[in-house]
N, C-alpha and C positions, 0 to 999 in steps of 0.2 A: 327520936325526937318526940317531946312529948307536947302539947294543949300549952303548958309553959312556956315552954322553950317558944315557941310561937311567940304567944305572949311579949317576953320581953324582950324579943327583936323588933315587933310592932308599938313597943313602948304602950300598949294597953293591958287591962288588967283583963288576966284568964278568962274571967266570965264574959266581959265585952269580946275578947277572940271567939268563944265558942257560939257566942251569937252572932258571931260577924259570918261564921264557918260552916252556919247551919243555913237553909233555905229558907227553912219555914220562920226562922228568924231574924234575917238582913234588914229585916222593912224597920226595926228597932234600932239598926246602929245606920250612923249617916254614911254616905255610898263611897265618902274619901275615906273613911278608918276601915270599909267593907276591902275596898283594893288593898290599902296597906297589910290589913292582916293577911290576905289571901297571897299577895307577894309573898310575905313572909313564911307560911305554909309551904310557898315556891319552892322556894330558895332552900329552905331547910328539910325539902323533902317528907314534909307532912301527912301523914293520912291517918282520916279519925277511926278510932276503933268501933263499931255499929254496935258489937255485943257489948262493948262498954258502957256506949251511950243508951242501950237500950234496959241496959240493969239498972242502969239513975232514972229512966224518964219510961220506964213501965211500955217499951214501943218498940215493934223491933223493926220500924221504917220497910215493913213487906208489903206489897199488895199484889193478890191474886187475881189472875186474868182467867175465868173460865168461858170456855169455847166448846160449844157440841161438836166441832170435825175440825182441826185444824188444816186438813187436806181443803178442805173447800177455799176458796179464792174468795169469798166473802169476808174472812175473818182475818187472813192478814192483816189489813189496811185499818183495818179497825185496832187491834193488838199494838201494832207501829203507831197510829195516831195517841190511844193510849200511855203507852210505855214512854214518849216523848215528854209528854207533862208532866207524869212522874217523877221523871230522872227528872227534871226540874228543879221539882217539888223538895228531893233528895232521899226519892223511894226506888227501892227494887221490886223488881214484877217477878213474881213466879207465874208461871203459865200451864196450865192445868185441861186436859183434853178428857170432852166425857165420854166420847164417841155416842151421842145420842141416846145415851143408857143410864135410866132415871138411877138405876142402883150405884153406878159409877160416878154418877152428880154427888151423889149421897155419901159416899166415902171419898171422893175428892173435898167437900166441906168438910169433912169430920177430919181431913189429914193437913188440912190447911189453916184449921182453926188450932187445932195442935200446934203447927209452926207460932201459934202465937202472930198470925198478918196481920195488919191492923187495918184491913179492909178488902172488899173484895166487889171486883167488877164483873160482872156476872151476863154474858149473852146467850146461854144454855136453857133459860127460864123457856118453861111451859107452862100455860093459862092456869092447870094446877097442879101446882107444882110444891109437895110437901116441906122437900129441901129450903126452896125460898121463905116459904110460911116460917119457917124455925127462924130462918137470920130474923125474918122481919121479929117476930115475939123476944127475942133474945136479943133486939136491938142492935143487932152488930151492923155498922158501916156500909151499908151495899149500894151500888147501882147497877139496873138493870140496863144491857146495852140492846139495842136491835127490835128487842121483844117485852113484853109486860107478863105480867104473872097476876090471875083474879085477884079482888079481893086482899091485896098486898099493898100497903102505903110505901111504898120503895122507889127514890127517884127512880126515872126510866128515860133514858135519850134513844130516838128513835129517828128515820129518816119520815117524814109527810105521805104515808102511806096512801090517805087518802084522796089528797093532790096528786098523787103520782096515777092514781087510777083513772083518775080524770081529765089529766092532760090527753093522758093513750087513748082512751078513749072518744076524747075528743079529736083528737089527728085522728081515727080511725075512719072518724063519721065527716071529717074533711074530705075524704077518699073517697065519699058513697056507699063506707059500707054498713048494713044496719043489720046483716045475719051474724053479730060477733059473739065469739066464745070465751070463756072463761076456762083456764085449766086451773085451779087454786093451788096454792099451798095449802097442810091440813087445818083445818080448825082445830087441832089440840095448841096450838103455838098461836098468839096474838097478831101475828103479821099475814096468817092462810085465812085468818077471821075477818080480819079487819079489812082485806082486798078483796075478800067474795064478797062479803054483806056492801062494800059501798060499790063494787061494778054492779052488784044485782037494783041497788038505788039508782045509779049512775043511769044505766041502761032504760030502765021503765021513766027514767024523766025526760030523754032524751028522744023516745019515740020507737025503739029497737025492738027487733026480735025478743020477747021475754020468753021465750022457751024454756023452761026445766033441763031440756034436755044437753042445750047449752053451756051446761055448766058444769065440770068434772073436779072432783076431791081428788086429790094427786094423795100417798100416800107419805110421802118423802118429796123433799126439796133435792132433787135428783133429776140426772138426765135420764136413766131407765124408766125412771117414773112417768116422767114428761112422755117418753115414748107411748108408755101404757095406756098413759089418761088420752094419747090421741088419738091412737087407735080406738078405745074407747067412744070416741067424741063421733067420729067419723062411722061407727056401728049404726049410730042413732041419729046424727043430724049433717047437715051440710053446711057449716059457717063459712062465711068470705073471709074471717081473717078471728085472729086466735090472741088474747091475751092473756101471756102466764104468768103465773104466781111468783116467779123468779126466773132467771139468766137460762140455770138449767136445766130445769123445764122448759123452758124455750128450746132451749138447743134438743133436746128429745124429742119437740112437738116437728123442729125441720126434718129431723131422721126422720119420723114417722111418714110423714109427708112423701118425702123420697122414696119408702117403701111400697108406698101406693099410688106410687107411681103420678104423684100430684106436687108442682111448684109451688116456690116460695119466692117471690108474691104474689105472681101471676095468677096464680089458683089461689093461694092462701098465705094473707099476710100474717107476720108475729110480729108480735111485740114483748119483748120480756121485761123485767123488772131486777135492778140493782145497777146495771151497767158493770158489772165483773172485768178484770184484767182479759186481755186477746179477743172477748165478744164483737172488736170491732174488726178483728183477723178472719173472724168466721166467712163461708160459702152460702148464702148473703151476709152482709158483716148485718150484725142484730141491732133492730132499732129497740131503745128499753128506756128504762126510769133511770138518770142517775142518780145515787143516792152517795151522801158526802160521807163516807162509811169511815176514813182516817180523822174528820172533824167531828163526828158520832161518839168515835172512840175517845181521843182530844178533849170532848166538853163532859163526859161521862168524868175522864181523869181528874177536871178541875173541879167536878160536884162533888168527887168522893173528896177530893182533899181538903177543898172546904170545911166542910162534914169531919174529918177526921182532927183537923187543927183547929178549927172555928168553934167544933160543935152545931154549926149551921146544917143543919137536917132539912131536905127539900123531900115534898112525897108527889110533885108534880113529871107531869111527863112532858119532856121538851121534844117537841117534832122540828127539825130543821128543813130546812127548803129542800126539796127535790124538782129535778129540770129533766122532761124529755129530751134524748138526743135522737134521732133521726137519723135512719142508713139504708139498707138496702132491701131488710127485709118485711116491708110493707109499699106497698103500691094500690094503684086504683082497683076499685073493687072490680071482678069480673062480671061480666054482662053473659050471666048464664040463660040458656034454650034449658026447654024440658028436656030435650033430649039430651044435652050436654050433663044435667042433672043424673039422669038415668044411666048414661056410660060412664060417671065416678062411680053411682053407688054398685059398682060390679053386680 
């Protein structure tokens, strides 16, 4: 069956079918000749050729989803919220894994721009970040998901990093406790930056502890990490309660704890940030940031399409609302003796 043949079952002319049949062009034909033709396609068993249409209209309806670790549980729900608008739209995602490896970023765009996508949604960016600097000079279609990239005019949808530092911290200090820790994410990435620099604000406005020593670079957004930066933490200071850079770090900073023989909350509340799938399953279930990470992905999908059909180019960054949830693993602050002090730090 052919665009035709459609056609003159729905008693319209070709080009009004092919506009009834495409997405990005229904809003052009009225919604009773949109059924009819689409019936008609039914019925007749229609499907449009992509490489056909993409030899006439210079497009080959692709867009690229790149992910620093598809294993992590942050990036599904992001991907899926994505991919949904797309397929909308009446695009195919390819899905592109850089495992954290600038040279892998670097040849995943060189092999994608090759397929000819005609855009690419990008959560892999580093603050700087060469690969992205090219899309942005070479004007290609991007948005940045999760993270920002210096220096770069490239939408960017992110969750309220900010907000989210400051609700936790404020339920911290609900608690009584004012000795709190930071475990970051790194500063080479927009999200370890942008949580250290506003808990280190947060904290000195609020009246707290401003120790140095309070506050640890994680190396990786990782639970071994998490482990290391606690151990760490605990070398040099005695926080009542811990807020990390992310989920998994969190869940590293509870092992650590456990190691040393120290509870959570009772000794040491966390709090992580993302709200991740099963964090609420965890031994305390973790109290954290939720961050709308499938509507993140979702409004990223409808700025690229814009951009890509419209020509509507946005270089703004959209932060959507974030919501502390609350669970098991922060409690009132402990009412430490000196000497209780003294038999943690072994």
């Amino acid at each position: 069956m052919t665009l035709r043949d459609v056609a003159e079952r729905a008693g319209v002319h070709p080009g009004t079918a092919s506009r009834a049949l495409n997405p990005e062009t229904q809003d052009l034909v009225s919604e009773a000749t949109v059924r009819k033709v689409q019936h008609a396609a039914k019925v007749l068993a229609y499907r449009p050729n992509p490489m056909a249409r993409g030899l006439k209209t210079n497009r080959s309806t692709m867009v690229a989803i790149v992910v620093p670790d598809l294993s992590n549980p942050l990036f599904p729900p992001i991907v899926r919220g994505a991919e949904v608008e797309l397929s909308r739209a009446g695009y195919t995602s390819i899905i592109a894994d850089t495992d954290n490896e600038a040279g892998r970023e670097l040849a995943a765009f060189a092999a994608l721009r090759a397929r000819q996508v005609d855009g690419l949604l990008v959560a892999s960016a580093r603050r700087d970040d060469p690969a992205i600097a090219e899309l942005f000079e070479q004007g290609v279609p991007a948005v940045l998901i999760n993270r920002r990239s210096d220096g770069v005019a490239l939408p960017a949808v992110t969750g309220d990093d900010e907000r989210g530092i400051e609700l936790a911290i404020a339920h911290l200090r609900e608690l009584g406790h004012t000795a709190i820790a930071h475990l970051s994410g790194p500063r080479e990435l927009s999200t370890g930056l942008s949580r250290q620099r506003t808990f280190r604000q947060v904290i000195a406005e609020t009246g707290c502890d401003t120790s140095p020593d309070l506050v640890v670079e994680c190396e990786t957004y990782s639970v071994e990490a998490g482990a290391e930066g606690m151990h760490e933490l605990l070398e040099r200071a005695r926080p009542t309660a811990v807020l990390a850079g992310n989920d998994q770090i969190a869940v590293g900073a509870i092992d650590a704890l456990r190691e040393r023989g120290l509870r959570c909350p009772e000794d040491v509340s966390v709090v992580g940030f993302n709200d991740m799938p099963f964090v609420d399953k965890l031994s305390p279930p973790l109290t954290t940031v939720r961050v709308p990470h499938a509507e993140v992905g979702a409004e990223a999908a409808r700025i690229l399409v814009r951009w890509m059909t419209r020509g509507e180019a946005a270089s703004a960054t959209t932060a959507l609302p974030v919501e502390l949830v609350v669970r098991g693993s922060t409690g009132r602050a402990p009412v430490r003796t000196a000497q209780a002090v003294s038999n943690t730090s072994g």
